[in-house]
C-alpha positions in Angstrom: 0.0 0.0 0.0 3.4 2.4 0.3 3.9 2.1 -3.0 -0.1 3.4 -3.7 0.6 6.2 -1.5 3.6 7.4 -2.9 2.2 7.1 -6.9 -0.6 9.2 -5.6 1.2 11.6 -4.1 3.5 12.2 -7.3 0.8 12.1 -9.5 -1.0 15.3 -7.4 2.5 17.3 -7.5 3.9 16.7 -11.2 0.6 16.0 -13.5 1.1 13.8 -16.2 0.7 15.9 -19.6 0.0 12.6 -21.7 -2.3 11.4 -19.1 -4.4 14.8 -19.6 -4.2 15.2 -23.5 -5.6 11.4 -23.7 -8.5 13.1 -21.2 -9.1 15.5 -23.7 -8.6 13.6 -27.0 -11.5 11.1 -25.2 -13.7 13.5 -24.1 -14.1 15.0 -27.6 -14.5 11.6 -29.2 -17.6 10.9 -26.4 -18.8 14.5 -27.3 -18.5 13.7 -31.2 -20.1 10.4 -30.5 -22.8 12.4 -28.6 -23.8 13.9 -31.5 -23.7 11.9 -34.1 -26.4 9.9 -32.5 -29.0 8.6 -33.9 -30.7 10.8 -31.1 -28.2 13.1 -30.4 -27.7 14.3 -26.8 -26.4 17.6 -27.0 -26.7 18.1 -23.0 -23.9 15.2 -22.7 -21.7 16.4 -25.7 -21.5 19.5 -23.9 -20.8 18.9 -20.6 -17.9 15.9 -22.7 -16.7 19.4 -24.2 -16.6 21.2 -21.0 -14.5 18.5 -19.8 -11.7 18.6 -22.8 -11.7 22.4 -22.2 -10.5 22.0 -18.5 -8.2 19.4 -20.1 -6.6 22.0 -22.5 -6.6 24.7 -19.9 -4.8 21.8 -17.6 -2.1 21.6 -20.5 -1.7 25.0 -21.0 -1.4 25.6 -17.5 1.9 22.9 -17.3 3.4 24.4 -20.7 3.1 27.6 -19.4 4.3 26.3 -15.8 7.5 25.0 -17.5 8.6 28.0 -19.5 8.3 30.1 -16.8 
């Protein structure tokens, strides 16, 4: 269970950019999914977008974190 702790704790201090582009790259693929529906469901598709636009902000965030 050390070993749990310790992952966790890295991943909150140093996130893990390819962990959060994948987050977007799926959200937008659940959104697009979303709406190409036979029924679309737009409420879903925006709250999928929502989520890929915290992703990007999360990215550009960390790049912005590094130049610095």
């Amino acid at each position: 269970m050390a070993a749990q702790s310790i992952g966790a704790h890295t991943a909150a201090t140093s996130p893990d950019p390819a962990h959060i582009l994948m987050q977007a790259v799926n959200s937008l693929e659940r959104a697009k999914a979303m709406l190409l529906a036979q029924y679309p469901m737009y409420g879903f598709a925006q709250q999928n977008l929502e989520a890929a636009q915290k992703a990007v902000a999360a990215l550009a965030a960390i790049d912005t974190g590094a130049v610095h």
